[in-house]
N, C-alpha and C positions, 0 to 999 in steps of 0.2 A: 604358496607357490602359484604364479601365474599361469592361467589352464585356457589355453585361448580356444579350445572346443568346446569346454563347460560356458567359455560365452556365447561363442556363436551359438549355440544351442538356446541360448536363454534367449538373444535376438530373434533366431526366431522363431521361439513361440512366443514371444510378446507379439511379433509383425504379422506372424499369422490368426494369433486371437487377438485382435485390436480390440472388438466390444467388451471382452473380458479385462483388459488391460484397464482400459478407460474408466470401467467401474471399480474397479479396487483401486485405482490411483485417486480420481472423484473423490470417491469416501475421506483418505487420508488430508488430503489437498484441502476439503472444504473445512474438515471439523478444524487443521493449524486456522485457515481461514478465520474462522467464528471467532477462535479461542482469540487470536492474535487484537481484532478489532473489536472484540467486545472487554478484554481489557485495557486498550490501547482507550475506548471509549469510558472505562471504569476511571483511568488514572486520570483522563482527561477530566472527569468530574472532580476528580479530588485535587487538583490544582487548581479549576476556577472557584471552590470551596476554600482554598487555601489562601489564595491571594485576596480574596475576600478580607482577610484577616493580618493583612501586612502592610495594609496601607498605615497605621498605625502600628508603635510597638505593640507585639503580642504579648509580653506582660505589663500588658499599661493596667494604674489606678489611677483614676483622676477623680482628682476632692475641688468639690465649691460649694454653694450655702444659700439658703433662699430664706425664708419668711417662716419663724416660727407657729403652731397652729395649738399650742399648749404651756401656760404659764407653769415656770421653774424656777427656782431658785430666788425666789424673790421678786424674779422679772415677769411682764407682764408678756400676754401672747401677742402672736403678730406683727412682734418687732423683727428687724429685718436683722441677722446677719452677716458679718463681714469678717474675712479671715487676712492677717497680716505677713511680714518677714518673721515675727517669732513664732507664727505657727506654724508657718514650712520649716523654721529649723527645729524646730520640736519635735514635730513628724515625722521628719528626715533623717535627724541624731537619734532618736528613742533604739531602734533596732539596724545599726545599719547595716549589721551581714545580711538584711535584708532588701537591702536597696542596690540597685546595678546602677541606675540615672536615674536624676531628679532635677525638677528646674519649675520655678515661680514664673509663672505669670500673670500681664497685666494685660486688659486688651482694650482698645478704644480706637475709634474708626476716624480717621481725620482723613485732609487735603493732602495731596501729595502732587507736586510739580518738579517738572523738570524741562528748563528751556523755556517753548510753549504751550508746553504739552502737562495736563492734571486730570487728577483722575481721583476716589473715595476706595482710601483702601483699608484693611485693615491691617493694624498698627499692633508687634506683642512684644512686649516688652518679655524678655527671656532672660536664661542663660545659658552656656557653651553645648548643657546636654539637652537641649531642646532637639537640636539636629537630631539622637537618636533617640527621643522620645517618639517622635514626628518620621522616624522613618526618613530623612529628606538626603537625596543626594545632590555634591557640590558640581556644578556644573564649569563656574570659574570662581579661583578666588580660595577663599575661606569660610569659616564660620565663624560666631563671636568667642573669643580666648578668656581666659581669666585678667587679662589684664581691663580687657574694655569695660568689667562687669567691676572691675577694682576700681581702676577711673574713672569710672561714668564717663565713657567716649563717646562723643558721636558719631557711630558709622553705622549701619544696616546692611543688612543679607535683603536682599530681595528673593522674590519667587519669578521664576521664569517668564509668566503672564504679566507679572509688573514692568520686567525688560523690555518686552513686547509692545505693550499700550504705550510706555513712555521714552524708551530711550532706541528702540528700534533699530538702529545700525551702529556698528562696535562693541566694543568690547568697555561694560558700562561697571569695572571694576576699576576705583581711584575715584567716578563722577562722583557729583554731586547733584542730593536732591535735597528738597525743600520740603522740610515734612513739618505741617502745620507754622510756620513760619520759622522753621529753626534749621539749619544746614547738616546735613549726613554726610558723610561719604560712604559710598557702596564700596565693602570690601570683597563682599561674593554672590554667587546668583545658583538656588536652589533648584531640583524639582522634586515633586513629590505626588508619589501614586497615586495619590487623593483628587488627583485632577487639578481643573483649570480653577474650582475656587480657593483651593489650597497653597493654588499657585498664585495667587494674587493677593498673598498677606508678604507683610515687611517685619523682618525682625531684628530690635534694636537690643541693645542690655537694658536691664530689668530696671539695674539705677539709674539709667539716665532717662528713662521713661519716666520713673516716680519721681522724679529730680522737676521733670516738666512738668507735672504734675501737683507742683507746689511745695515737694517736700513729702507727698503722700505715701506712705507704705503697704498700702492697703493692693491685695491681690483679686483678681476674678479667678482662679483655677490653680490649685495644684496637684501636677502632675508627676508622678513616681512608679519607673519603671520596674518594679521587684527581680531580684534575683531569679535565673532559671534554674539554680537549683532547688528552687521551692515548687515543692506538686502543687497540682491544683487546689486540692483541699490546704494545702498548708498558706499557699496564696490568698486562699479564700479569707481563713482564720484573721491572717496578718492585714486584710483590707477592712476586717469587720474590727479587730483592734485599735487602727489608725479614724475611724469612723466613731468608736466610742471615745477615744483619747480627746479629738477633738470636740465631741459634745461636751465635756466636760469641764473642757477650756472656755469655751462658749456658754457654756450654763445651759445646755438644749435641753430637754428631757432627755430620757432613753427611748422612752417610748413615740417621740414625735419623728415623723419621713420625714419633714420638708423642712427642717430647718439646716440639718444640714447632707450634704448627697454626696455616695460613693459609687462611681460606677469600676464594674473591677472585671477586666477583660478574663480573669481566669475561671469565673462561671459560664463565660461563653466557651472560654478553650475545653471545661470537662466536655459541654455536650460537641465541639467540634467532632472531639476526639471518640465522641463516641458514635458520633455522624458518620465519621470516615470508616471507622472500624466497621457497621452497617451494611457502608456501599463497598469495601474490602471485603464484607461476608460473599454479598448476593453475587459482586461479580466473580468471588474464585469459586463457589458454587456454580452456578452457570458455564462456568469457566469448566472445570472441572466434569463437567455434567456432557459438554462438550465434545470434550476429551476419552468421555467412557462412551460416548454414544461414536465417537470413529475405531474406538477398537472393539466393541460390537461389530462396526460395517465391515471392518476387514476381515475379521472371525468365519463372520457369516458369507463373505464372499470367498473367502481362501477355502472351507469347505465346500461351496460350489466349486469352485476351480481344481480341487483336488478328486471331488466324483466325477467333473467333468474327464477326467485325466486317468479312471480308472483305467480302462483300458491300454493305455499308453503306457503305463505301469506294467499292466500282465505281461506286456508284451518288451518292455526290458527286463525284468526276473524272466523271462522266458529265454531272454536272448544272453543268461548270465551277469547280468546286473547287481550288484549287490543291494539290500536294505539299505545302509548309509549311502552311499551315491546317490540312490534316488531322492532319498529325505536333504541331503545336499545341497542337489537341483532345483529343488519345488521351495526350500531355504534363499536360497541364494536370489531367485527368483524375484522370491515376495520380498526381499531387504532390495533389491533395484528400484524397483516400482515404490518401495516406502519412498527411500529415500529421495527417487528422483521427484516423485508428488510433495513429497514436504517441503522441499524447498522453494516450488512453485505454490505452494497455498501459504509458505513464510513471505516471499516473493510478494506477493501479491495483497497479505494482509498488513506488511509493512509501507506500499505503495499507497493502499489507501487511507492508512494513517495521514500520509506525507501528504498526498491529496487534500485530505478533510481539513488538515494545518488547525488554523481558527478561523474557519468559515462558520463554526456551531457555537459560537463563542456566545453569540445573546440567546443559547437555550443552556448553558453554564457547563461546555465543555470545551475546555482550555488547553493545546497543546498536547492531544491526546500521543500518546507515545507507550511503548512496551520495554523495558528492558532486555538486552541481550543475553540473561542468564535465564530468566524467565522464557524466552524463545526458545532456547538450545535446549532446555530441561523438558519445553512438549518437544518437541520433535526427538528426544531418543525415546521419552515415554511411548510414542506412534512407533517408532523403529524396532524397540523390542517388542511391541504389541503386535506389529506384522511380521517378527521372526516366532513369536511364542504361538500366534494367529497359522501360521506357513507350516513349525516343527508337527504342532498335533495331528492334522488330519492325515498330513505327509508319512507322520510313525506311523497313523494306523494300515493305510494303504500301501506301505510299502513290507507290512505284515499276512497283507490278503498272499494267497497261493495264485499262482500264473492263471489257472485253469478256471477259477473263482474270479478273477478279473476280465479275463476276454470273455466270459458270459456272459457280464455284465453290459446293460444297453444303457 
């Protein structure tokens, strides 16, 4: 029930103790503060940490092959290397509940003209799942289908920096370019997080690159995106697997690195994971830590405020007051001042989020931001802390005898 004396009452003694006010609200107001921007600056680190790692699929393994440095099988050292179509489908068919997307490539750097305009780009011959190997988004158009990689078509995806340099105004899905003397048509135009050099490759299908190529089947890279139901450890397994399968193809030793190379994004993803989890400790510690240091400050202010108040006490049980009313008042009191402080140190620690945006973005805090569940959950923690902070001293003193209270100086 609404008590409009129990409020004027509360106004004013807030109006008439302003420096008592200020400092129990302060307290509450600073620590949301802290709490709000120093994980608003936690999460911010863990999305420049993240994106870090998405320029590329996150479960990417990419297989290619260098210069053996130990004679095997017969063959002598230091021959070089070469993996084909039958070993991407070897690779690729052996366990495929383990494969999400895979795609062969071939890469070589030619002329590329259009109009009067040329330029040295690079050239990959792929296929369809390149696009989510590569992370790339369509910006007009398409990507390469099964059909183009079945009929060795000539058409290419450019990258958005290719549009740029050479075809510059319109819309350069249908043109045609001139890639090492043989005619494309652009069917789409990519981009991709990788930037402007990522953005200045052309991708054509894989056969009609090796087609150009003389007939050639021979690949520079294969790339295999694993399954994300597979943990990291079980990622890991199935990259060192696909890594011995094809030594073995190859004739490499076991024991030689450089003949042939697996790099497998999921030994980076454990220690991501175990990065984030780190910067998730320190900042909800800190966080946390916080959070106990404003309900200290209120504690310790709301028993000032309540000795302050003895007298005023003695002097209601004097005048028939009861124990609950007064514990009540001095309640009610301290849940105003919570609440109205917290919403100004919420206030204010989500403004400077908003502010900060990605201005900190080259010291790797990215879009720093707080959740709304995580806000709402400090701020009742602080509200029941200045009611639990407000009930204790309240019981005690509203326990003192009249005549023990106005003694009191």
């Amino acid at each position: 029930m609404f008590d409009l004396d129990r409020w004027q009452e509360i106004y004013s003694s807030i109006r008439s103790n302003v420096l008592r006010t200020v400092l129990s609200g302060f307290t509450v107001a600073l620590g949301l503060y802290i709490f709000i921007v120093l994980f608003g600056i936690g999460n911010g680190l863990k999305n420049a940490f993240t994106q870090g790692f998405t320029r590329d699929a996150q479960n990417l393994i990419s297989i290619s092959t260098g210069q053996t440095t130990i004679a095997y099988g017969g063959l002598q050292a230091n021959r070089s290397v070469s993996i084909n179509n039958d070993d991407y489908d070897a690779l690729v068919n052996d366990k495929k509940e383990n494969v999400e997307y895979s795609t062969p490539r071939y890469t070589s750097s030619w002329t590329v003209k259009y109009g009067k305009e040329s330029g040295s780009y690079q050239i990959n011959g792929a296929n369809m799942d390149e696009q989510y190997v590569e992370n790339r988004k369509m910006i007009d158009g398409r990507y390469l289908s099964p059909t183009d990689i079945k009929r060795k078509q000539n058409v290419a995806v450019i990258g958005r920096m290719v549009q740029r340099d050479l075809i510059k105004d319109g819309n350069p899905v249908g043109k045609d370019l001139n890639i090492n003397g043989t005619m494309f048509k652009i069917v789409g135009v990519f981009s991709d997080d990788g930037g402007d050099w990522d953005e200045r490759h052309i991708t054509v299908p894989i056969t009609t690159l090796q087609q150009m190529k003389k007939g050639s089947d021979t690949l520079s890279t294969i790339y295999i995106a694993y399954s994300p139901k597979l943990s990291p450890d079980q990622a890991i397994k199935y990259g060192d697997e696909l890594k011995d399968k094809l030594k073995a193809r190859k004739k490499v030793s076991p024991d030689d690195e450089s003949g042939v190379y697996v790099w497998n994004n999921a030994k980076n993803t454990g220690d991501s994971i175990q990065f984030l989890l780190v910067i998730t400790s320190i900042v909800g510690f800190i966080g946390l830590g916080t959070l106990l240091a404003g309900i200290i400050g209120i504690s310790n202010i709301m028993v000032y405020i309540v000795k302050e108040r003895t007298q005023e006490i003695g002097v209601r049980k004097a005048i028939g007051a009861r124990p609950g009313s007064i514990v009540a008042l001095i309640m009610q009191e301290s849940i105003v001042i919570t609440v109205i402080s917290g919403l100004i140190g919420v206030g204010f620690g989500v403004l400077t989020l908003k502010i900060i945006g990605n201005r900190l973005e080259k010291y790797f805090i990215l879009d720093p931001s707080v959740g709304w569940g995580l806000v709402i959950f400090a701020f009742v923690c602080l509200v029941i802390s200045g009611l639990v902070a407000g009930f204790v001293p309240a019981y005690r003193a509203s326990k003192i005898r009249p005549i023990e209270a106005l003694r009191t100086e």
